[in-house]
Backbone bond lengths (Angstrom), bond angles and torsions (degrees), N, CA, C in turn:
res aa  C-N    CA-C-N  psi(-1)  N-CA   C-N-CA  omega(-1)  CA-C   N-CA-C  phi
1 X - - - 1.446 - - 1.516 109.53 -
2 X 0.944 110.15 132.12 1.693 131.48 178.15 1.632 113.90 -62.70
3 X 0.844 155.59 134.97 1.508 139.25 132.48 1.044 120.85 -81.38
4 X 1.402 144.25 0.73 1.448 146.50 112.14 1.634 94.21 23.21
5 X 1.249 126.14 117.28 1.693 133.05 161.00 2.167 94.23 -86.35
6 X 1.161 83.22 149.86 1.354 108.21 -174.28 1.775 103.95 -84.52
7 X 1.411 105.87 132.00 2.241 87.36 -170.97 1.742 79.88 -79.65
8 X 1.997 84.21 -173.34 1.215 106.37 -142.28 1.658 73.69 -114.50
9 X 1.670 131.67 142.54 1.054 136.24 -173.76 1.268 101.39 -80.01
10 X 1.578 122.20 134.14 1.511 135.01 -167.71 1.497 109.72 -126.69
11 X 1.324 101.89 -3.50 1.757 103.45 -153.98 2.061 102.24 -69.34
12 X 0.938 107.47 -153.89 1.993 126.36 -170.77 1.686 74.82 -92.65
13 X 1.273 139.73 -58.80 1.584 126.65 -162.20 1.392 103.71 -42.09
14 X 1.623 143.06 -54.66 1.324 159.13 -103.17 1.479 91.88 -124.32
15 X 1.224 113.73 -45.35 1.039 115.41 -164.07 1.599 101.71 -96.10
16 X 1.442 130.76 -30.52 1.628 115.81 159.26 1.496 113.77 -57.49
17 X 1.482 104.42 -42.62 1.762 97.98 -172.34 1.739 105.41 -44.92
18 X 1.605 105.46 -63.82 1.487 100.46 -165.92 1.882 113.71 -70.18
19 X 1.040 114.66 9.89 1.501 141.19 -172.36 1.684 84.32 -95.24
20 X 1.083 125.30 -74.08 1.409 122.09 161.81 1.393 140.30 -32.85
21 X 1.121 115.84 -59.95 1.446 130.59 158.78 1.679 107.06 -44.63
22 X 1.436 110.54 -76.61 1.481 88.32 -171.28 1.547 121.82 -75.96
23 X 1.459 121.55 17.50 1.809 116.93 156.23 1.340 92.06 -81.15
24 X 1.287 145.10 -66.66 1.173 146.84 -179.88 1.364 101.42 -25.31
25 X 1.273 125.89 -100.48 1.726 122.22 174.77 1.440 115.75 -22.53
26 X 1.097 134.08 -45.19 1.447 145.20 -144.21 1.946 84.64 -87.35
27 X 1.931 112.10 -54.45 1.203 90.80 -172.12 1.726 113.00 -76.67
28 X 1.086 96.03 -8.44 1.980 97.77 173.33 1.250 113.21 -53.55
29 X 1.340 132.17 -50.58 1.128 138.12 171.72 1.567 120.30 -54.11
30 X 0.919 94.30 -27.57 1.927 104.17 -168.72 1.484 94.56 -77.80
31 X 1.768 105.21 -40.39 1.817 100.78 -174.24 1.830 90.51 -58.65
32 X 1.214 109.87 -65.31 1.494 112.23 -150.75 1.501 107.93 -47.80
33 X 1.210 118.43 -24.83 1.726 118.32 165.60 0.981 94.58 -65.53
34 X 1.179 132.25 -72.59 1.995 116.41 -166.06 1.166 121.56 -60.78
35 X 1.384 127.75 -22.62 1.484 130.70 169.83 1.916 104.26 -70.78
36 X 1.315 114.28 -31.07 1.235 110.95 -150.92 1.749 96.52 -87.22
37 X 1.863 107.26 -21.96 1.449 109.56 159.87 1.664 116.37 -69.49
38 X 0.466 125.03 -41.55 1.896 144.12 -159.05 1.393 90.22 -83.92
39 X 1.415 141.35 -36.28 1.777 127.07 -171.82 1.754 93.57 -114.69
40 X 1.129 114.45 1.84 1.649 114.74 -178.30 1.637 108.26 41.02
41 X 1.300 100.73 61.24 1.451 116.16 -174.23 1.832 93.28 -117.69
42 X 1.648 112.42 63.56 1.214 118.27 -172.41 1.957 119.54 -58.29
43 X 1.476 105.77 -24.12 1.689 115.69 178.71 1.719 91.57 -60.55
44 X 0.783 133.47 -33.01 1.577 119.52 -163.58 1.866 106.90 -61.41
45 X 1.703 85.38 -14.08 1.983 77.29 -165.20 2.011 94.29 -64.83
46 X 0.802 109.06 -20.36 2.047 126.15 -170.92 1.377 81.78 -37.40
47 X 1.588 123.06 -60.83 1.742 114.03 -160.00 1.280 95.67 -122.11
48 X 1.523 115.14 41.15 1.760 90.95 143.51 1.514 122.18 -153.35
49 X 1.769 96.38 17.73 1.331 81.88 171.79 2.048 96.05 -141.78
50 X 1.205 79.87 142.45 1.930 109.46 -167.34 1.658 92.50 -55.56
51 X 1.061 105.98 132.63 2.213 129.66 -166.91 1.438 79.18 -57.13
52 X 1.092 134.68 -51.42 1.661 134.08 -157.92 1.690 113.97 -89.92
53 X 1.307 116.32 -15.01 1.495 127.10 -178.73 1.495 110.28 -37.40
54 X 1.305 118.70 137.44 1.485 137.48 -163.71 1.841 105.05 -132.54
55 X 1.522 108.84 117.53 1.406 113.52 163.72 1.553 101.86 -98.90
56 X 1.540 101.11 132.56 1.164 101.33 157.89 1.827 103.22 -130.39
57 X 1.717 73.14 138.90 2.129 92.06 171.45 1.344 109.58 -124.50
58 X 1.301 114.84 115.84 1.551 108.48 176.20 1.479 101.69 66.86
59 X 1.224 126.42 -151.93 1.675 129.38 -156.93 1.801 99.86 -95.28
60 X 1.263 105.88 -10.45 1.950 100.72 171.92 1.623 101.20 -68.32
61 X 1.214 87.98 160.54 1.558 110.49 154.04 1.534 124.31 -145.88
62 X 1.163 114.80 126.39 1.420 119.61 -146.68 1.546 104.44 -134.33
63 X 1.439 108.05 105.51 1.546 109.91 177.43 1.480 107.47 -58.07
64 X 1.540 103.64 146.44 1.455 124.17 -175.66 1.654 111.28 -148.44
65 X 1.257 90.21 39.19 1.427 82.76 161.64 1.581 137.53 -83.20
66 X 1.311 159.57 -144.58 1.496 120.07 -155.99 1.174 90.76 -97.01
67 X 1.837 138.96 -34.61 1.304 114.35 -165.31 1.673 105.55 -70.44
68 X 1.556 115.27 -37.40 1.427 106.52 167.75 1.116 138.85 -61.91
69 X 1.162 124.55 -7.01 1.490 140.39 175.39 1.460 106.05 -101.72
70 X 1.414 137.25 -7.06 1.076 124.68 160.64 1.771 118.43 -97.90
71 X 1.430 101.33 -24.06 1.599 89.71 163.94 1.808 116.73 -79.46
72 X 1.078 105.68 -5.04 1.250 110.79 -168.90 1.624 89.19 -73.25
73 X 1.908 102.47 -63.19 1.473 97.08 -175.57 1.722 127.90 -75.15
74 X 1.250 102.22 15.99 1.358 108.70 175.94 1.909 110.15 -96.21
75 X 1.206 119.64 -37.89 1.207 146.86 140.35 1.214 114.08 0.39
76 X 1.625 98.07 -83.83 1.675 129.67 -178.77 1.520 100.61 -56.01
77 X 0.918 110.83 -85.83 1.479 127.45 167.17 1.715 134.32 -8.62
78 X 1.791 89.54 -42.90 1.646 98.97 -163.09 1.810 78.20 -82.11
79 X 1.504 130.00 -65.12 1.211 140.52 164.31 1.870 119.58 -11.40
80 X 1.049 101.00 -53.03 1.650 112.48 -179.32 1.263 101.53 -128.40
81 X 1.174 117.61 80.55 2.013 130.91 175.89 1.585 100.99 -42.54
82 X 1.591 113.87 -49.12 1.325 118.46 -164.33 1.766 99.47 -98.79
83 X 0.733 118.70 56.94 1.917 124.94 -167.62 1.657 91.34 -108.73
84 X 1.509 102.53 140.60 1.907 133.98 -137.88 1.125 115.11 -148.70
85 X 1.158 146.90 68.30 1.181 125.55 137.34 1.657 142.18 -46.63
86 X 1.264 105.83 147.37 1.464 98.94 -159.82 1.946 90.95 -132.28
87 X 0.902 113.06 105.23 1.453 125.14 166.74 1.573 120.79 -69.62
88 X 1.671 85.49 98.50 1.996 77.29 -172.32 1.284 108.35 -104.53
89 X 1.856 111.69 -24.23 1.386 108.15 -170.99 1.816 105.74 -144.29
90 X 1.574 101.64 128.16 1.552 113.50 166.40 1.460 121.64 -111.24
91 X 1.178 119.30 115.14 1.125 121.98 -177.23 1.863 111.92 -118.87
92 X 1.255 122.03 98.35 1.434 110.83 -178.51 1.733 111.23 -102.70
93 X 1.512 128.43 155.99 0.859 146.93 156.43 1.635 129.27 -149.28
94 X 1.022 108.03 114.85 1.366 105.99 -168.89 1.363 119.92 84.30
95 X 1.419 114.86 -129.10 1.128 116.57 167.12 1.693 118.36 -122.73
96 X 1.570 106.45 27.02 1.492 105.83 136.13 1.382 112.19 -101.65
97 X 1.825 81.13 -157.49 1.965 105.39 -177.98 1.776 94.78 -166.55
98 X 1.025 79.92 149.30 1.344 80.89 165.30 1.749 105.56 -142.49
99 X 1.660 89.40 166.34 1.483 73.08 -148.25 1.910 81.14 -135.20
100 X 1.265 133.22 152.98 1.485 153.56 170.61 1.919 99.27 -116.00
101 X 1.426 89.27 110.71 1.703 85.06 179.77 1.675 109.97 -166.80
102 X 1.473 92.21 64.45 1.805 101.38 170.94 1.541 112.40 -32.64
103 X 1.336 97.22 150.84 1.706 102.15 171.64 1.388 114.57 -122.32
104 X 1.221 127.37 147.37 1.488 115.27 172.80 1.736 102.38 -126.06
105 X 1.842 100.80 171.89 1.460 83.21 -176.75 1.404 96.84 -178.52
106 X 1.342 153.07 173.81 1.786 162.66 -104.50 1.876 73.45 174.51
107 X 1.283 132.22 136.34 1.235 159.39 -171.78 1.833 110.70 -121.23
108 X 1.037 109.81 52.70 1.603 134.01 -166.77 1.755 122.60 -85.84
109 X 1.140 102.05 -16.91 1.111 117.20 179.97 1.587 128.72 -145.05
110 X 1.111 124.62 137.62 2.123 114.05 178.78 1.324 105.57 -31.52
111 X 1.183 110.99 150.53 1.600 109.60 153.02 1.277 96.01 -164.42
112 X 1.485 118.43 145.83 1.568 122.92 -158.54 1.402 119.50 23.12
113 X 1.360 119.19 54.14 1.078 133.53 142.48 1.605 103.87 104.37
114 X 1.190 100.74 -15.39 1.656 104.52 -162.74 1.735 105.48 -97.51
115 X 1.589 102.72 126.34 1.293 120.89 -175.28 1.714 106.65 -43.65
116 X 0.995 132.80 134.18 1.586 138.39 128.92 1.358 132.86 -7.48
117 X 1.675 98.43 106.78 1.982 87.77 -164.58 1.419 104.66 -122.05
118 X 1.782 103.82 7.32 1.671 93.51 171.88 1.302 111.37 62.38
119 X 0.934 130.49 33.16 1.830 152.68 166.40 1.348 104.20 -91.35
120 X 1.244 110.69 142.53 1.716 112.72 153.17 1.611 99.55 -122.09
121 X 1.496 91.49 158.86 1.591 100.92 -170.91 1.650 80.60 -155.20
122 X 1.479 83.31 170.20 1.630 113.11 -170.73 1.697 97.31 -147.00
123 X 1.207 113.01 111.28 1.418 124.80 179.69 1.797 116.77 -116.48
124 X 1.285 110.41 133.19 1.449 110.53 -168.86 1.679 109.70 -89.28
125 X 1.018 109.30 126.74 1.650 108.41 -164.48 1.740 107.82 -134.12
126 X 1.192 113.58 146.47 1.634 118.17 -155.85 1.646 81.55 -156.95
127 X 1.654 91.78 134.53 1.695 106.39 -157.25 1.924 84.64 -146.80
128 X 1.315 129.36 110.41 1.493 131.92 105.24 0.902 130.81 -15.83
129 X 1.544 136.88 116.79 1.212 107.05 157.74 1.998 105.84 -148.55
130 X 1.631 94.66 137.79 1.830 73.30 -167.07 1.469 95.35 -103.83
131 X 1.171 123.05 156.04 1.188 122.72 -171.42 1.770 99.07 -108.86
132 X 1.762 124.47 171.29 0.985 103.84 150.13 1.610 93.62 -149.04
133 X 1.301 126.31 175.35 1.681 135.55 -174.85 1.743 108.69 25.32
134 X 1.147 110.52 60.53 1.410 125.13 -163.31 1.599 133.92 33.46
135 X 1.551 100.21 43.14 1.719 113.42 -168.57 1.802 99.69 -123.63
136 X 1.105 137.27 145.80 1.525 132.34 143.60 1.614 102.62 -58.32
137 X 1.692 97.86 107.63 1.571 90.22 167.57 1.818 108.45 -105.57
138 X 1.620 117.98 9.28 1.147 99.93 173.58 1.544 111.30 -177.33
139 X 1.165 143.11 117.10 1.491 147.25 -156.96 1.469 113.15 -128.08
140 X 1.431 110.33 143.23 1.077 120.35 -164.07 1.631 108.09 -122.29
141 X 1.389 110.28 89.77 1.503 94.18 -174.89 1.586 132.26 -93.85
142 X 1.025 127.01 158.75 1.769 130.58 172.95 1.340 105.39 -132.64
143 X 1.673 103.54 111.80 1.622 104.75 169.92 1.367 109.04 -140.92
144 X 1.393 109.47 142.94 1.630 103.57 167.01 0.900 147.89 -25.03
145 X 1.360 143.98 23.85 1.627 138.66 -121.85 1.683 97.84 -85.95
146 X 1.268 105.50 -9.59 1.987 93.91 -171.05 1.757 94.27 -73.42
147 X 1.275 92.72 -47.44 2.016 118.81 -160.93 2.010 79.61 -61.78
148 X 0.968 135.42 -77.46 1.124 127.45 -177.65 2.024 139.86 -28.28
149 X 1.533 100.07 -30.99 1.202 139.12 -161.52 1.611 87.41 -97.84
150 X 1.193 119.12 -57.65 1.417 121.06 174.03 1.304 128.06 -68.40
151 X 1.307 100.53 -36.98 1.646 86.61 166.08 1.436 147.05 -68.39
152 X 1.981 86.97 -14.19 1.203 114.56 179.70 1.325 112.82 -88.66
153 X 1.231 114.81 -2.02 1.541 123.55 178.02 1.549 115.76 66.80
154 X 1.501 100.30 14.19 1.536 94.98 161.97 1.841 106.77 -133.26
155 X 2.139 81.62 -173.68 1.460 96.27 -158.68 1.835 88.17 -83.68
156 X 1.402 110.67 174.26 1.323 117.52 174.95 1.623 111.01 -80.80
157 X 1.968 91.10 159.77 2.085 78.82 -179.91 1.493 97.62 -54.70
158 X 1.076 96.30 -174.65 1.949 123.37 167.51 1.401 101.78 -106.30
């Protein structure tokens, strides 16, 4: 018997596997944000989104780190009691994802200022998001907001 140590595999195989693994993890996390909207199980944002995390929509940028991301989703939420995401598409690379995940929702309450019209709408929404040390530290969203605004039969805030 040898005591010869065995090398440590370095090749393109080794490095897709764990290239694999963390899209895999990376999109786990992305579910558990959408699950954690959908069961309004708002403590979950505690471990998954980075103290410093930044949404940007259009030219804002809007901290989302967990206490901001839970009034955000408390917000949404109190507004559309019955508010849905629907996870149709995960796509990870690297250390994004992107993510296809319409929302639907009953318009029951103010939200950004705008009265309650008892509308339901279904809005198509497409979310980036790069993660880093297993947190969302920053998301990039695209959603309908005109198609949304209309269904609700109103004008947008100002």
């Amino acid at each position: 018997m040898s005591d010869t140590a065995v090398p440590t595999p370095t090749g393109p195989e080794v490095h897709e596997k764990d290239h694999n693994k963390d899209n895999k993890d990376n999109k786990e996390i992305v579910k558990a944000f959408v699950e954690a909207w959908n069961t309004r199980d708002f403590d979950r944002f505690d471990r998954l989104m980075d103290a410093d995390a930044v949404l940007r929509v259009g030219a804002a940028a809007v901290p989302c780190g967990p206490a901001s991301t839970r009034a955000i989703a408390r917000e949404w939420t109190t507004a559309f009691p019955d508010w849905h995401f629907d996870l149709l598409i995960l796509i990870a690379e690297g250390d994004r994802v992107f993510a296809h995940m319409p929302y639907s929702g009953t318009h029951r309450a103010p939200v950004l200022g705008v009265a309650p019209t008892g509308r339901s709408c279904t809005v198509d929404e497409m979310v980036v998001f790069r993660l880093a040390h297993g947190r969302i530290a920053e998301a990039w969203e695209v959603y309908d907001e005109a198609g949304m605004w209309r269904q609700l039969g109103s004008a947008p805030p100002a």
